[in-house]
Phi, psi and omega in degrees: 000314194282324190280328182311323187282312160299329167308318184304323197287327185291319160342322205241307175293103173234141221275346191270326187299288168321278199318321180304305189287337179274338184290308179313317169309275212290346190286337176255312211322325182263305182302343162306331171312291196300338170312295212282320182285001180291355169283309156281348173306304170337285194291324204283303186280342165077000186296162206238158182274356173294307194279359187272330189275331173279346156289318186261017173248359189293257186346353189248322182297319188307321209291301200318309198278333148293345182329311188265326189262017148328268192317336148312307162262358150321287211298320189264355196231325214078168188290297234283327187275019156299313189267347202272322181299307189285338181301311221283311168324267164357287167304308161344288166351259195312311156318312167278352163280296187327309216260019201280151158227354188199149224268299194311333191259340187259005163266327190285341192278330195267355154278355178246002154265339155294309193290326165328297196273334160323338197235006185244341156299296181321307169316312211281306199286324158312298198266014155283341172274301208265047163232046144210151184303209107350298183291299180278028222259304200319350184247348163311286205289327170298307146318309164317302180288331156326268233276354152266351152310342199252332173280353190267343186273279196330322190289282153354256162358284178321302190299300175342284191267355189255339181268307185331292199244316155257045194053033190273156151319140168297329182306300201252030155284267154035261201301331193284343208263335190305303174320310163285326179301286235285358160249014169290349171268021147243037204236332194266327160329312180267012172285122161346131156300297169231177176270197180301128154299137205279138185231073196336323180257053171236031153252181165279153198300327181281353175239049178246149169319090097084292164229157185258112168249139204231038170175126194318267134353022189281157158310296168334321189255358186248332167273355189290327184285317167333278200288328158314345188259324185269316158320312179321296195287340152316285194331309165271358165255012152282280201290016155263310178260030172277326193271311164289329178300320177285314196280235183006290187283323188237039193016068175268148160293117160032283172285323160299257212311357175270345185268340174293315181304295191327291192314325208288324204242338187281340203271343183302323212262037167219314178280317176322283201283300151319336163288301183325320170301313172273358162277005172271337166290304176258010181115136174316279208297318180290274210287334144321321148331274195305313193277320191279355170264004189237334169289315196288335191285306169282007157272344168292321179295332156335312176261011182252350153284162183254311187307165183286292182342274170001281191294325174327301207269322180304321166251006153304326178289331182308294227280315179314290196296330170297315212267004160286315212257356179306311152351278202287313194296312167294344186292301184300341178278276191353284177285357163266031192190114207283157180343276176295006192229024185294327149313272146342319201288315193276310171335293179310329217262358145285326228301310177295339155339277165313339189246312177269015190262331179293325217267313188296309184301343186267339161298302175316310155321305188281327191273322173323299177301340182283283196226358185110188186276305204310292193318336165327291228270000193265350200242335153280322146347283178295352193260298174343291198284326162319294155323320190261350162304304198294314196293321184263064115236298199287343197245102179256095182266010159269000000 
C-alpha cells in the first residue's frame, strides 16, 4: 500500500510538472501587466475608452487566427519546441513594451505577450494529462494551473511594489521581466520531449480512461465551446474596463488596485491545486457547476455594494471560485478529445476565447460611451450566467 502510494505521488509530482508550473508562471507574468496599466496608458496616450477597447482586442483578434494551426503542430511537433517558441515570444513581448515610444510598438509587444500563451497552452496542457492517468489528471491540471494563476498574480503584484515603492517606470517594469522568461528556458532544457506514452494495460482498470473518444467535434464539445465562449466573453469585458472603472468611478490608486488585482490571482496557488481535487473527488462537470455558480453569484453582489471593503472580499471570492473550477474545466477538454488529438482539443477549446475577446472590449466601449462604465459589469453578469446554463444542459461528459 505504502509503495503504491508513492508511485502516485512521484506520477503527479514530476520534474516535467515543475517545469510545466514555472513556464506557465513566467509565460502570463508580463501579459498580465497591461490590463491593470491601462488607467496611465489612457492618460499618457491621450486615448479615448473606443481606443482603449481596440487596444485590448487587437491581440486576442490575433490569437483567434493561430489558434487552430497551435494546436497542429502541438499535436505533430510536441510540448517541448512548442513552449520554448512561446518563452521566446514572451520575451520579445516584455523587451519590446520596455522599449515602447508610440502606442503602435506597445500594441505589437501586447499581441506578442497574448500570443506567447496561444502557442504555450495546447503543448502544455497535452502534455500534463497524458504522462497522468484519468483519476489524476484533474490534480496534475491543477498545478498546471497554479502557476499561471501565480503569473497573472506576479504582473499585478510588480506594479504594486516595482512602481509603487520603487519608483520604476511602467517601460521599466517591462523590461525588468525579460530575464527571468528567458531563463526558464533552462529549466525547459532538461525536459523529456514528451512523457511515457499511456498504455490501458499497464494500468489498473480504475485509473484507465473513463471513454475512448474517437471525435474531436462532439456535441458534447461544441456546447462546452458555446458556453467557454459567452463566459469569456462577459469576462473580458470586465478586465477591459475594471481598472479604469476603479481607478475613475471609484477613485482607487494604482498601486491598490494593482495589489487587489495581484491578491485576486495570488490565491490560484491554493484554489488551482485544491480544485483539482475536489473535481477528482465529485466529478469534473458537478463541481465546475457548483464553484462557477458561486463564483458568478459574488461578482454580481460585487458590483451591486458601494463600500470598499464589501466589494474587496466579494470579488476576491468572485475570483477563488472561478480559479476552483480551472481544473475541471480543462479536465473536461481532455476528456471530450481524443488522445491523439489533445492538442487540437485544447487548442479549440481557446478559440471561443479568442474570438470574443477580440470582440467584448469594443462592445464594453460602446456601452461605456453610452451609458457608462457601470452597466458593463451588469451585462457580464448576465452573459455568466447564460454561459453556465449552456455548460449544465448542453455538455454530457459520460
Amino acid at each position: 500500500m505504502e509503495k503504491r502510494t508513492i508511485e502516485k505521488t512521484e506520477s503527479i509530482l514530476s520534474y516535467g510538472l515543475f517545469v510545466m508550473f514555472l513556464t506557465h508562471t513566467l509565460t502570463h507574468v508580463a501579459g498580465s501587466i497591461h490590463s491593470t496599466l491601462f488607467p496611465v496608458l489612457k492618460e499618457e496616450f491621450s486615448l479615448s475608452n473606443q481606443q482603449i477597447g481596440l487596444i485590448a482586442a487587437i491581440p486576442p483578434l490575433c490569437t483567434a487566427l493561430v489558434t487552430i494551426p497551435t494546436g497542429l503542430l502541438s499535436d505533430r511537433y510536441g510540448a517541448k519546441k512548442l513552449i520554448a517558441l512561446s518563452i521566446g515570444m514572451a520575451a520579445i513581448g516584455a523587451f519590446t513594451a520596455g522599449m515602447t515610444h508610440n502606442l503602435l510598438m506597445f500594441i505589437v509587444a501586447t499581441t506578442l505577450l497574448t500570443l506567447n500563451s496561444t502557442f504555450f497552452h495546447p503543448p502544455a496542457n497535452s502534455y500534463t494529462t497524458k504522462q497522468t492517468t484519468a483519476k489524476d489528471q484533474p490534480k496534475a491540471l491543477g498545478i498546471l494551473d497554479a502557476g499561471g494563476t501565480f503569473g497573472f498574480a506576479l504582473g499585478p503584484l510588480s506594479i504594486t511594489i516595482l512602481m509603487g515603492t520603487f519608483a520604476f517606470g511602467w517601460r521599466q517594469l517591462y523590461l525588468f521581466w525579460v530575464l527571468p522568461i528567458l531563463l526558464s528556458l533552462l529549466a525547459l532544457y532538461f525536459l523529456k520531449s514528451e512523457p511515457v506514452k499511456y498504455s490501458p494495460t499497464a494500468v489498473k482498470e480504475e485509473h484507465k480512461e473513463p471513454v475512448q473518444r474517437t471525435e474531436l467535434l462532439s456535441p458534447s464539445m461544441i456546447f462546452f465551446l458555446i458556453s467557454s465562449g459567452i463566459r469569456r466573453f462577459g469576462g473580458s469585458m470586465t478586465m477591459a474596463f475594471l481598472s479604469i472603472y476603479l481607478v475613475e468611478s471609484r477613485g482607487w490608486s494604482l498601486a491598490f488596485l494593482g495589489l487587489m488585482l495581484g491578491a485576486s490571482r495570488l490565491m490560484g496557488l491554493v484554489a488551482a491545486p485544491l480544485g483539482g481535487v475536489l473535481a477528482a473527488r465529485f466529478g469534473e462537470k458537478r463541481w465546475a457547476v457548483l464553484s462557477l455558480l458561486t463564483s458568478y453569484t459574488c461578482f454580481l453582489l460585487a458590483f451591486l455594494v458601494k463600500p470598499v471593503i464589501p466589494f474587496i472580499a466579494l470579488y476576491l471570492s468572485y475570483r477563488f471560485f472561478g480559479i476552483l473550477c480551472m481544473p475541471a474545466n480543462s479536465s473536461i477538454i481532455a476528456n471530450l478529445s481524443p488522445r491523439e488529438q489533445r492538442g487540437m482539443g485544447f487548442a479549440l477549446s481557446f478559440l471561443p476565447g479568442s474570438v470574443v475577446q477580440a470582440v467584448a472590449p469594443l462592445v464594453a466601449a460602446f456601452i461605456a460611451d453610452s451609458i457608462g462604465l457601470y452597466p458593463i459589469f451588469m451585462v457580464s453578469a448576465v452573459a455568466f450566467f447564460i454561459g453556465l446554463g449552456v455548460l449544465q444542459f448542453g455538455v454530457k461528459t459520460k
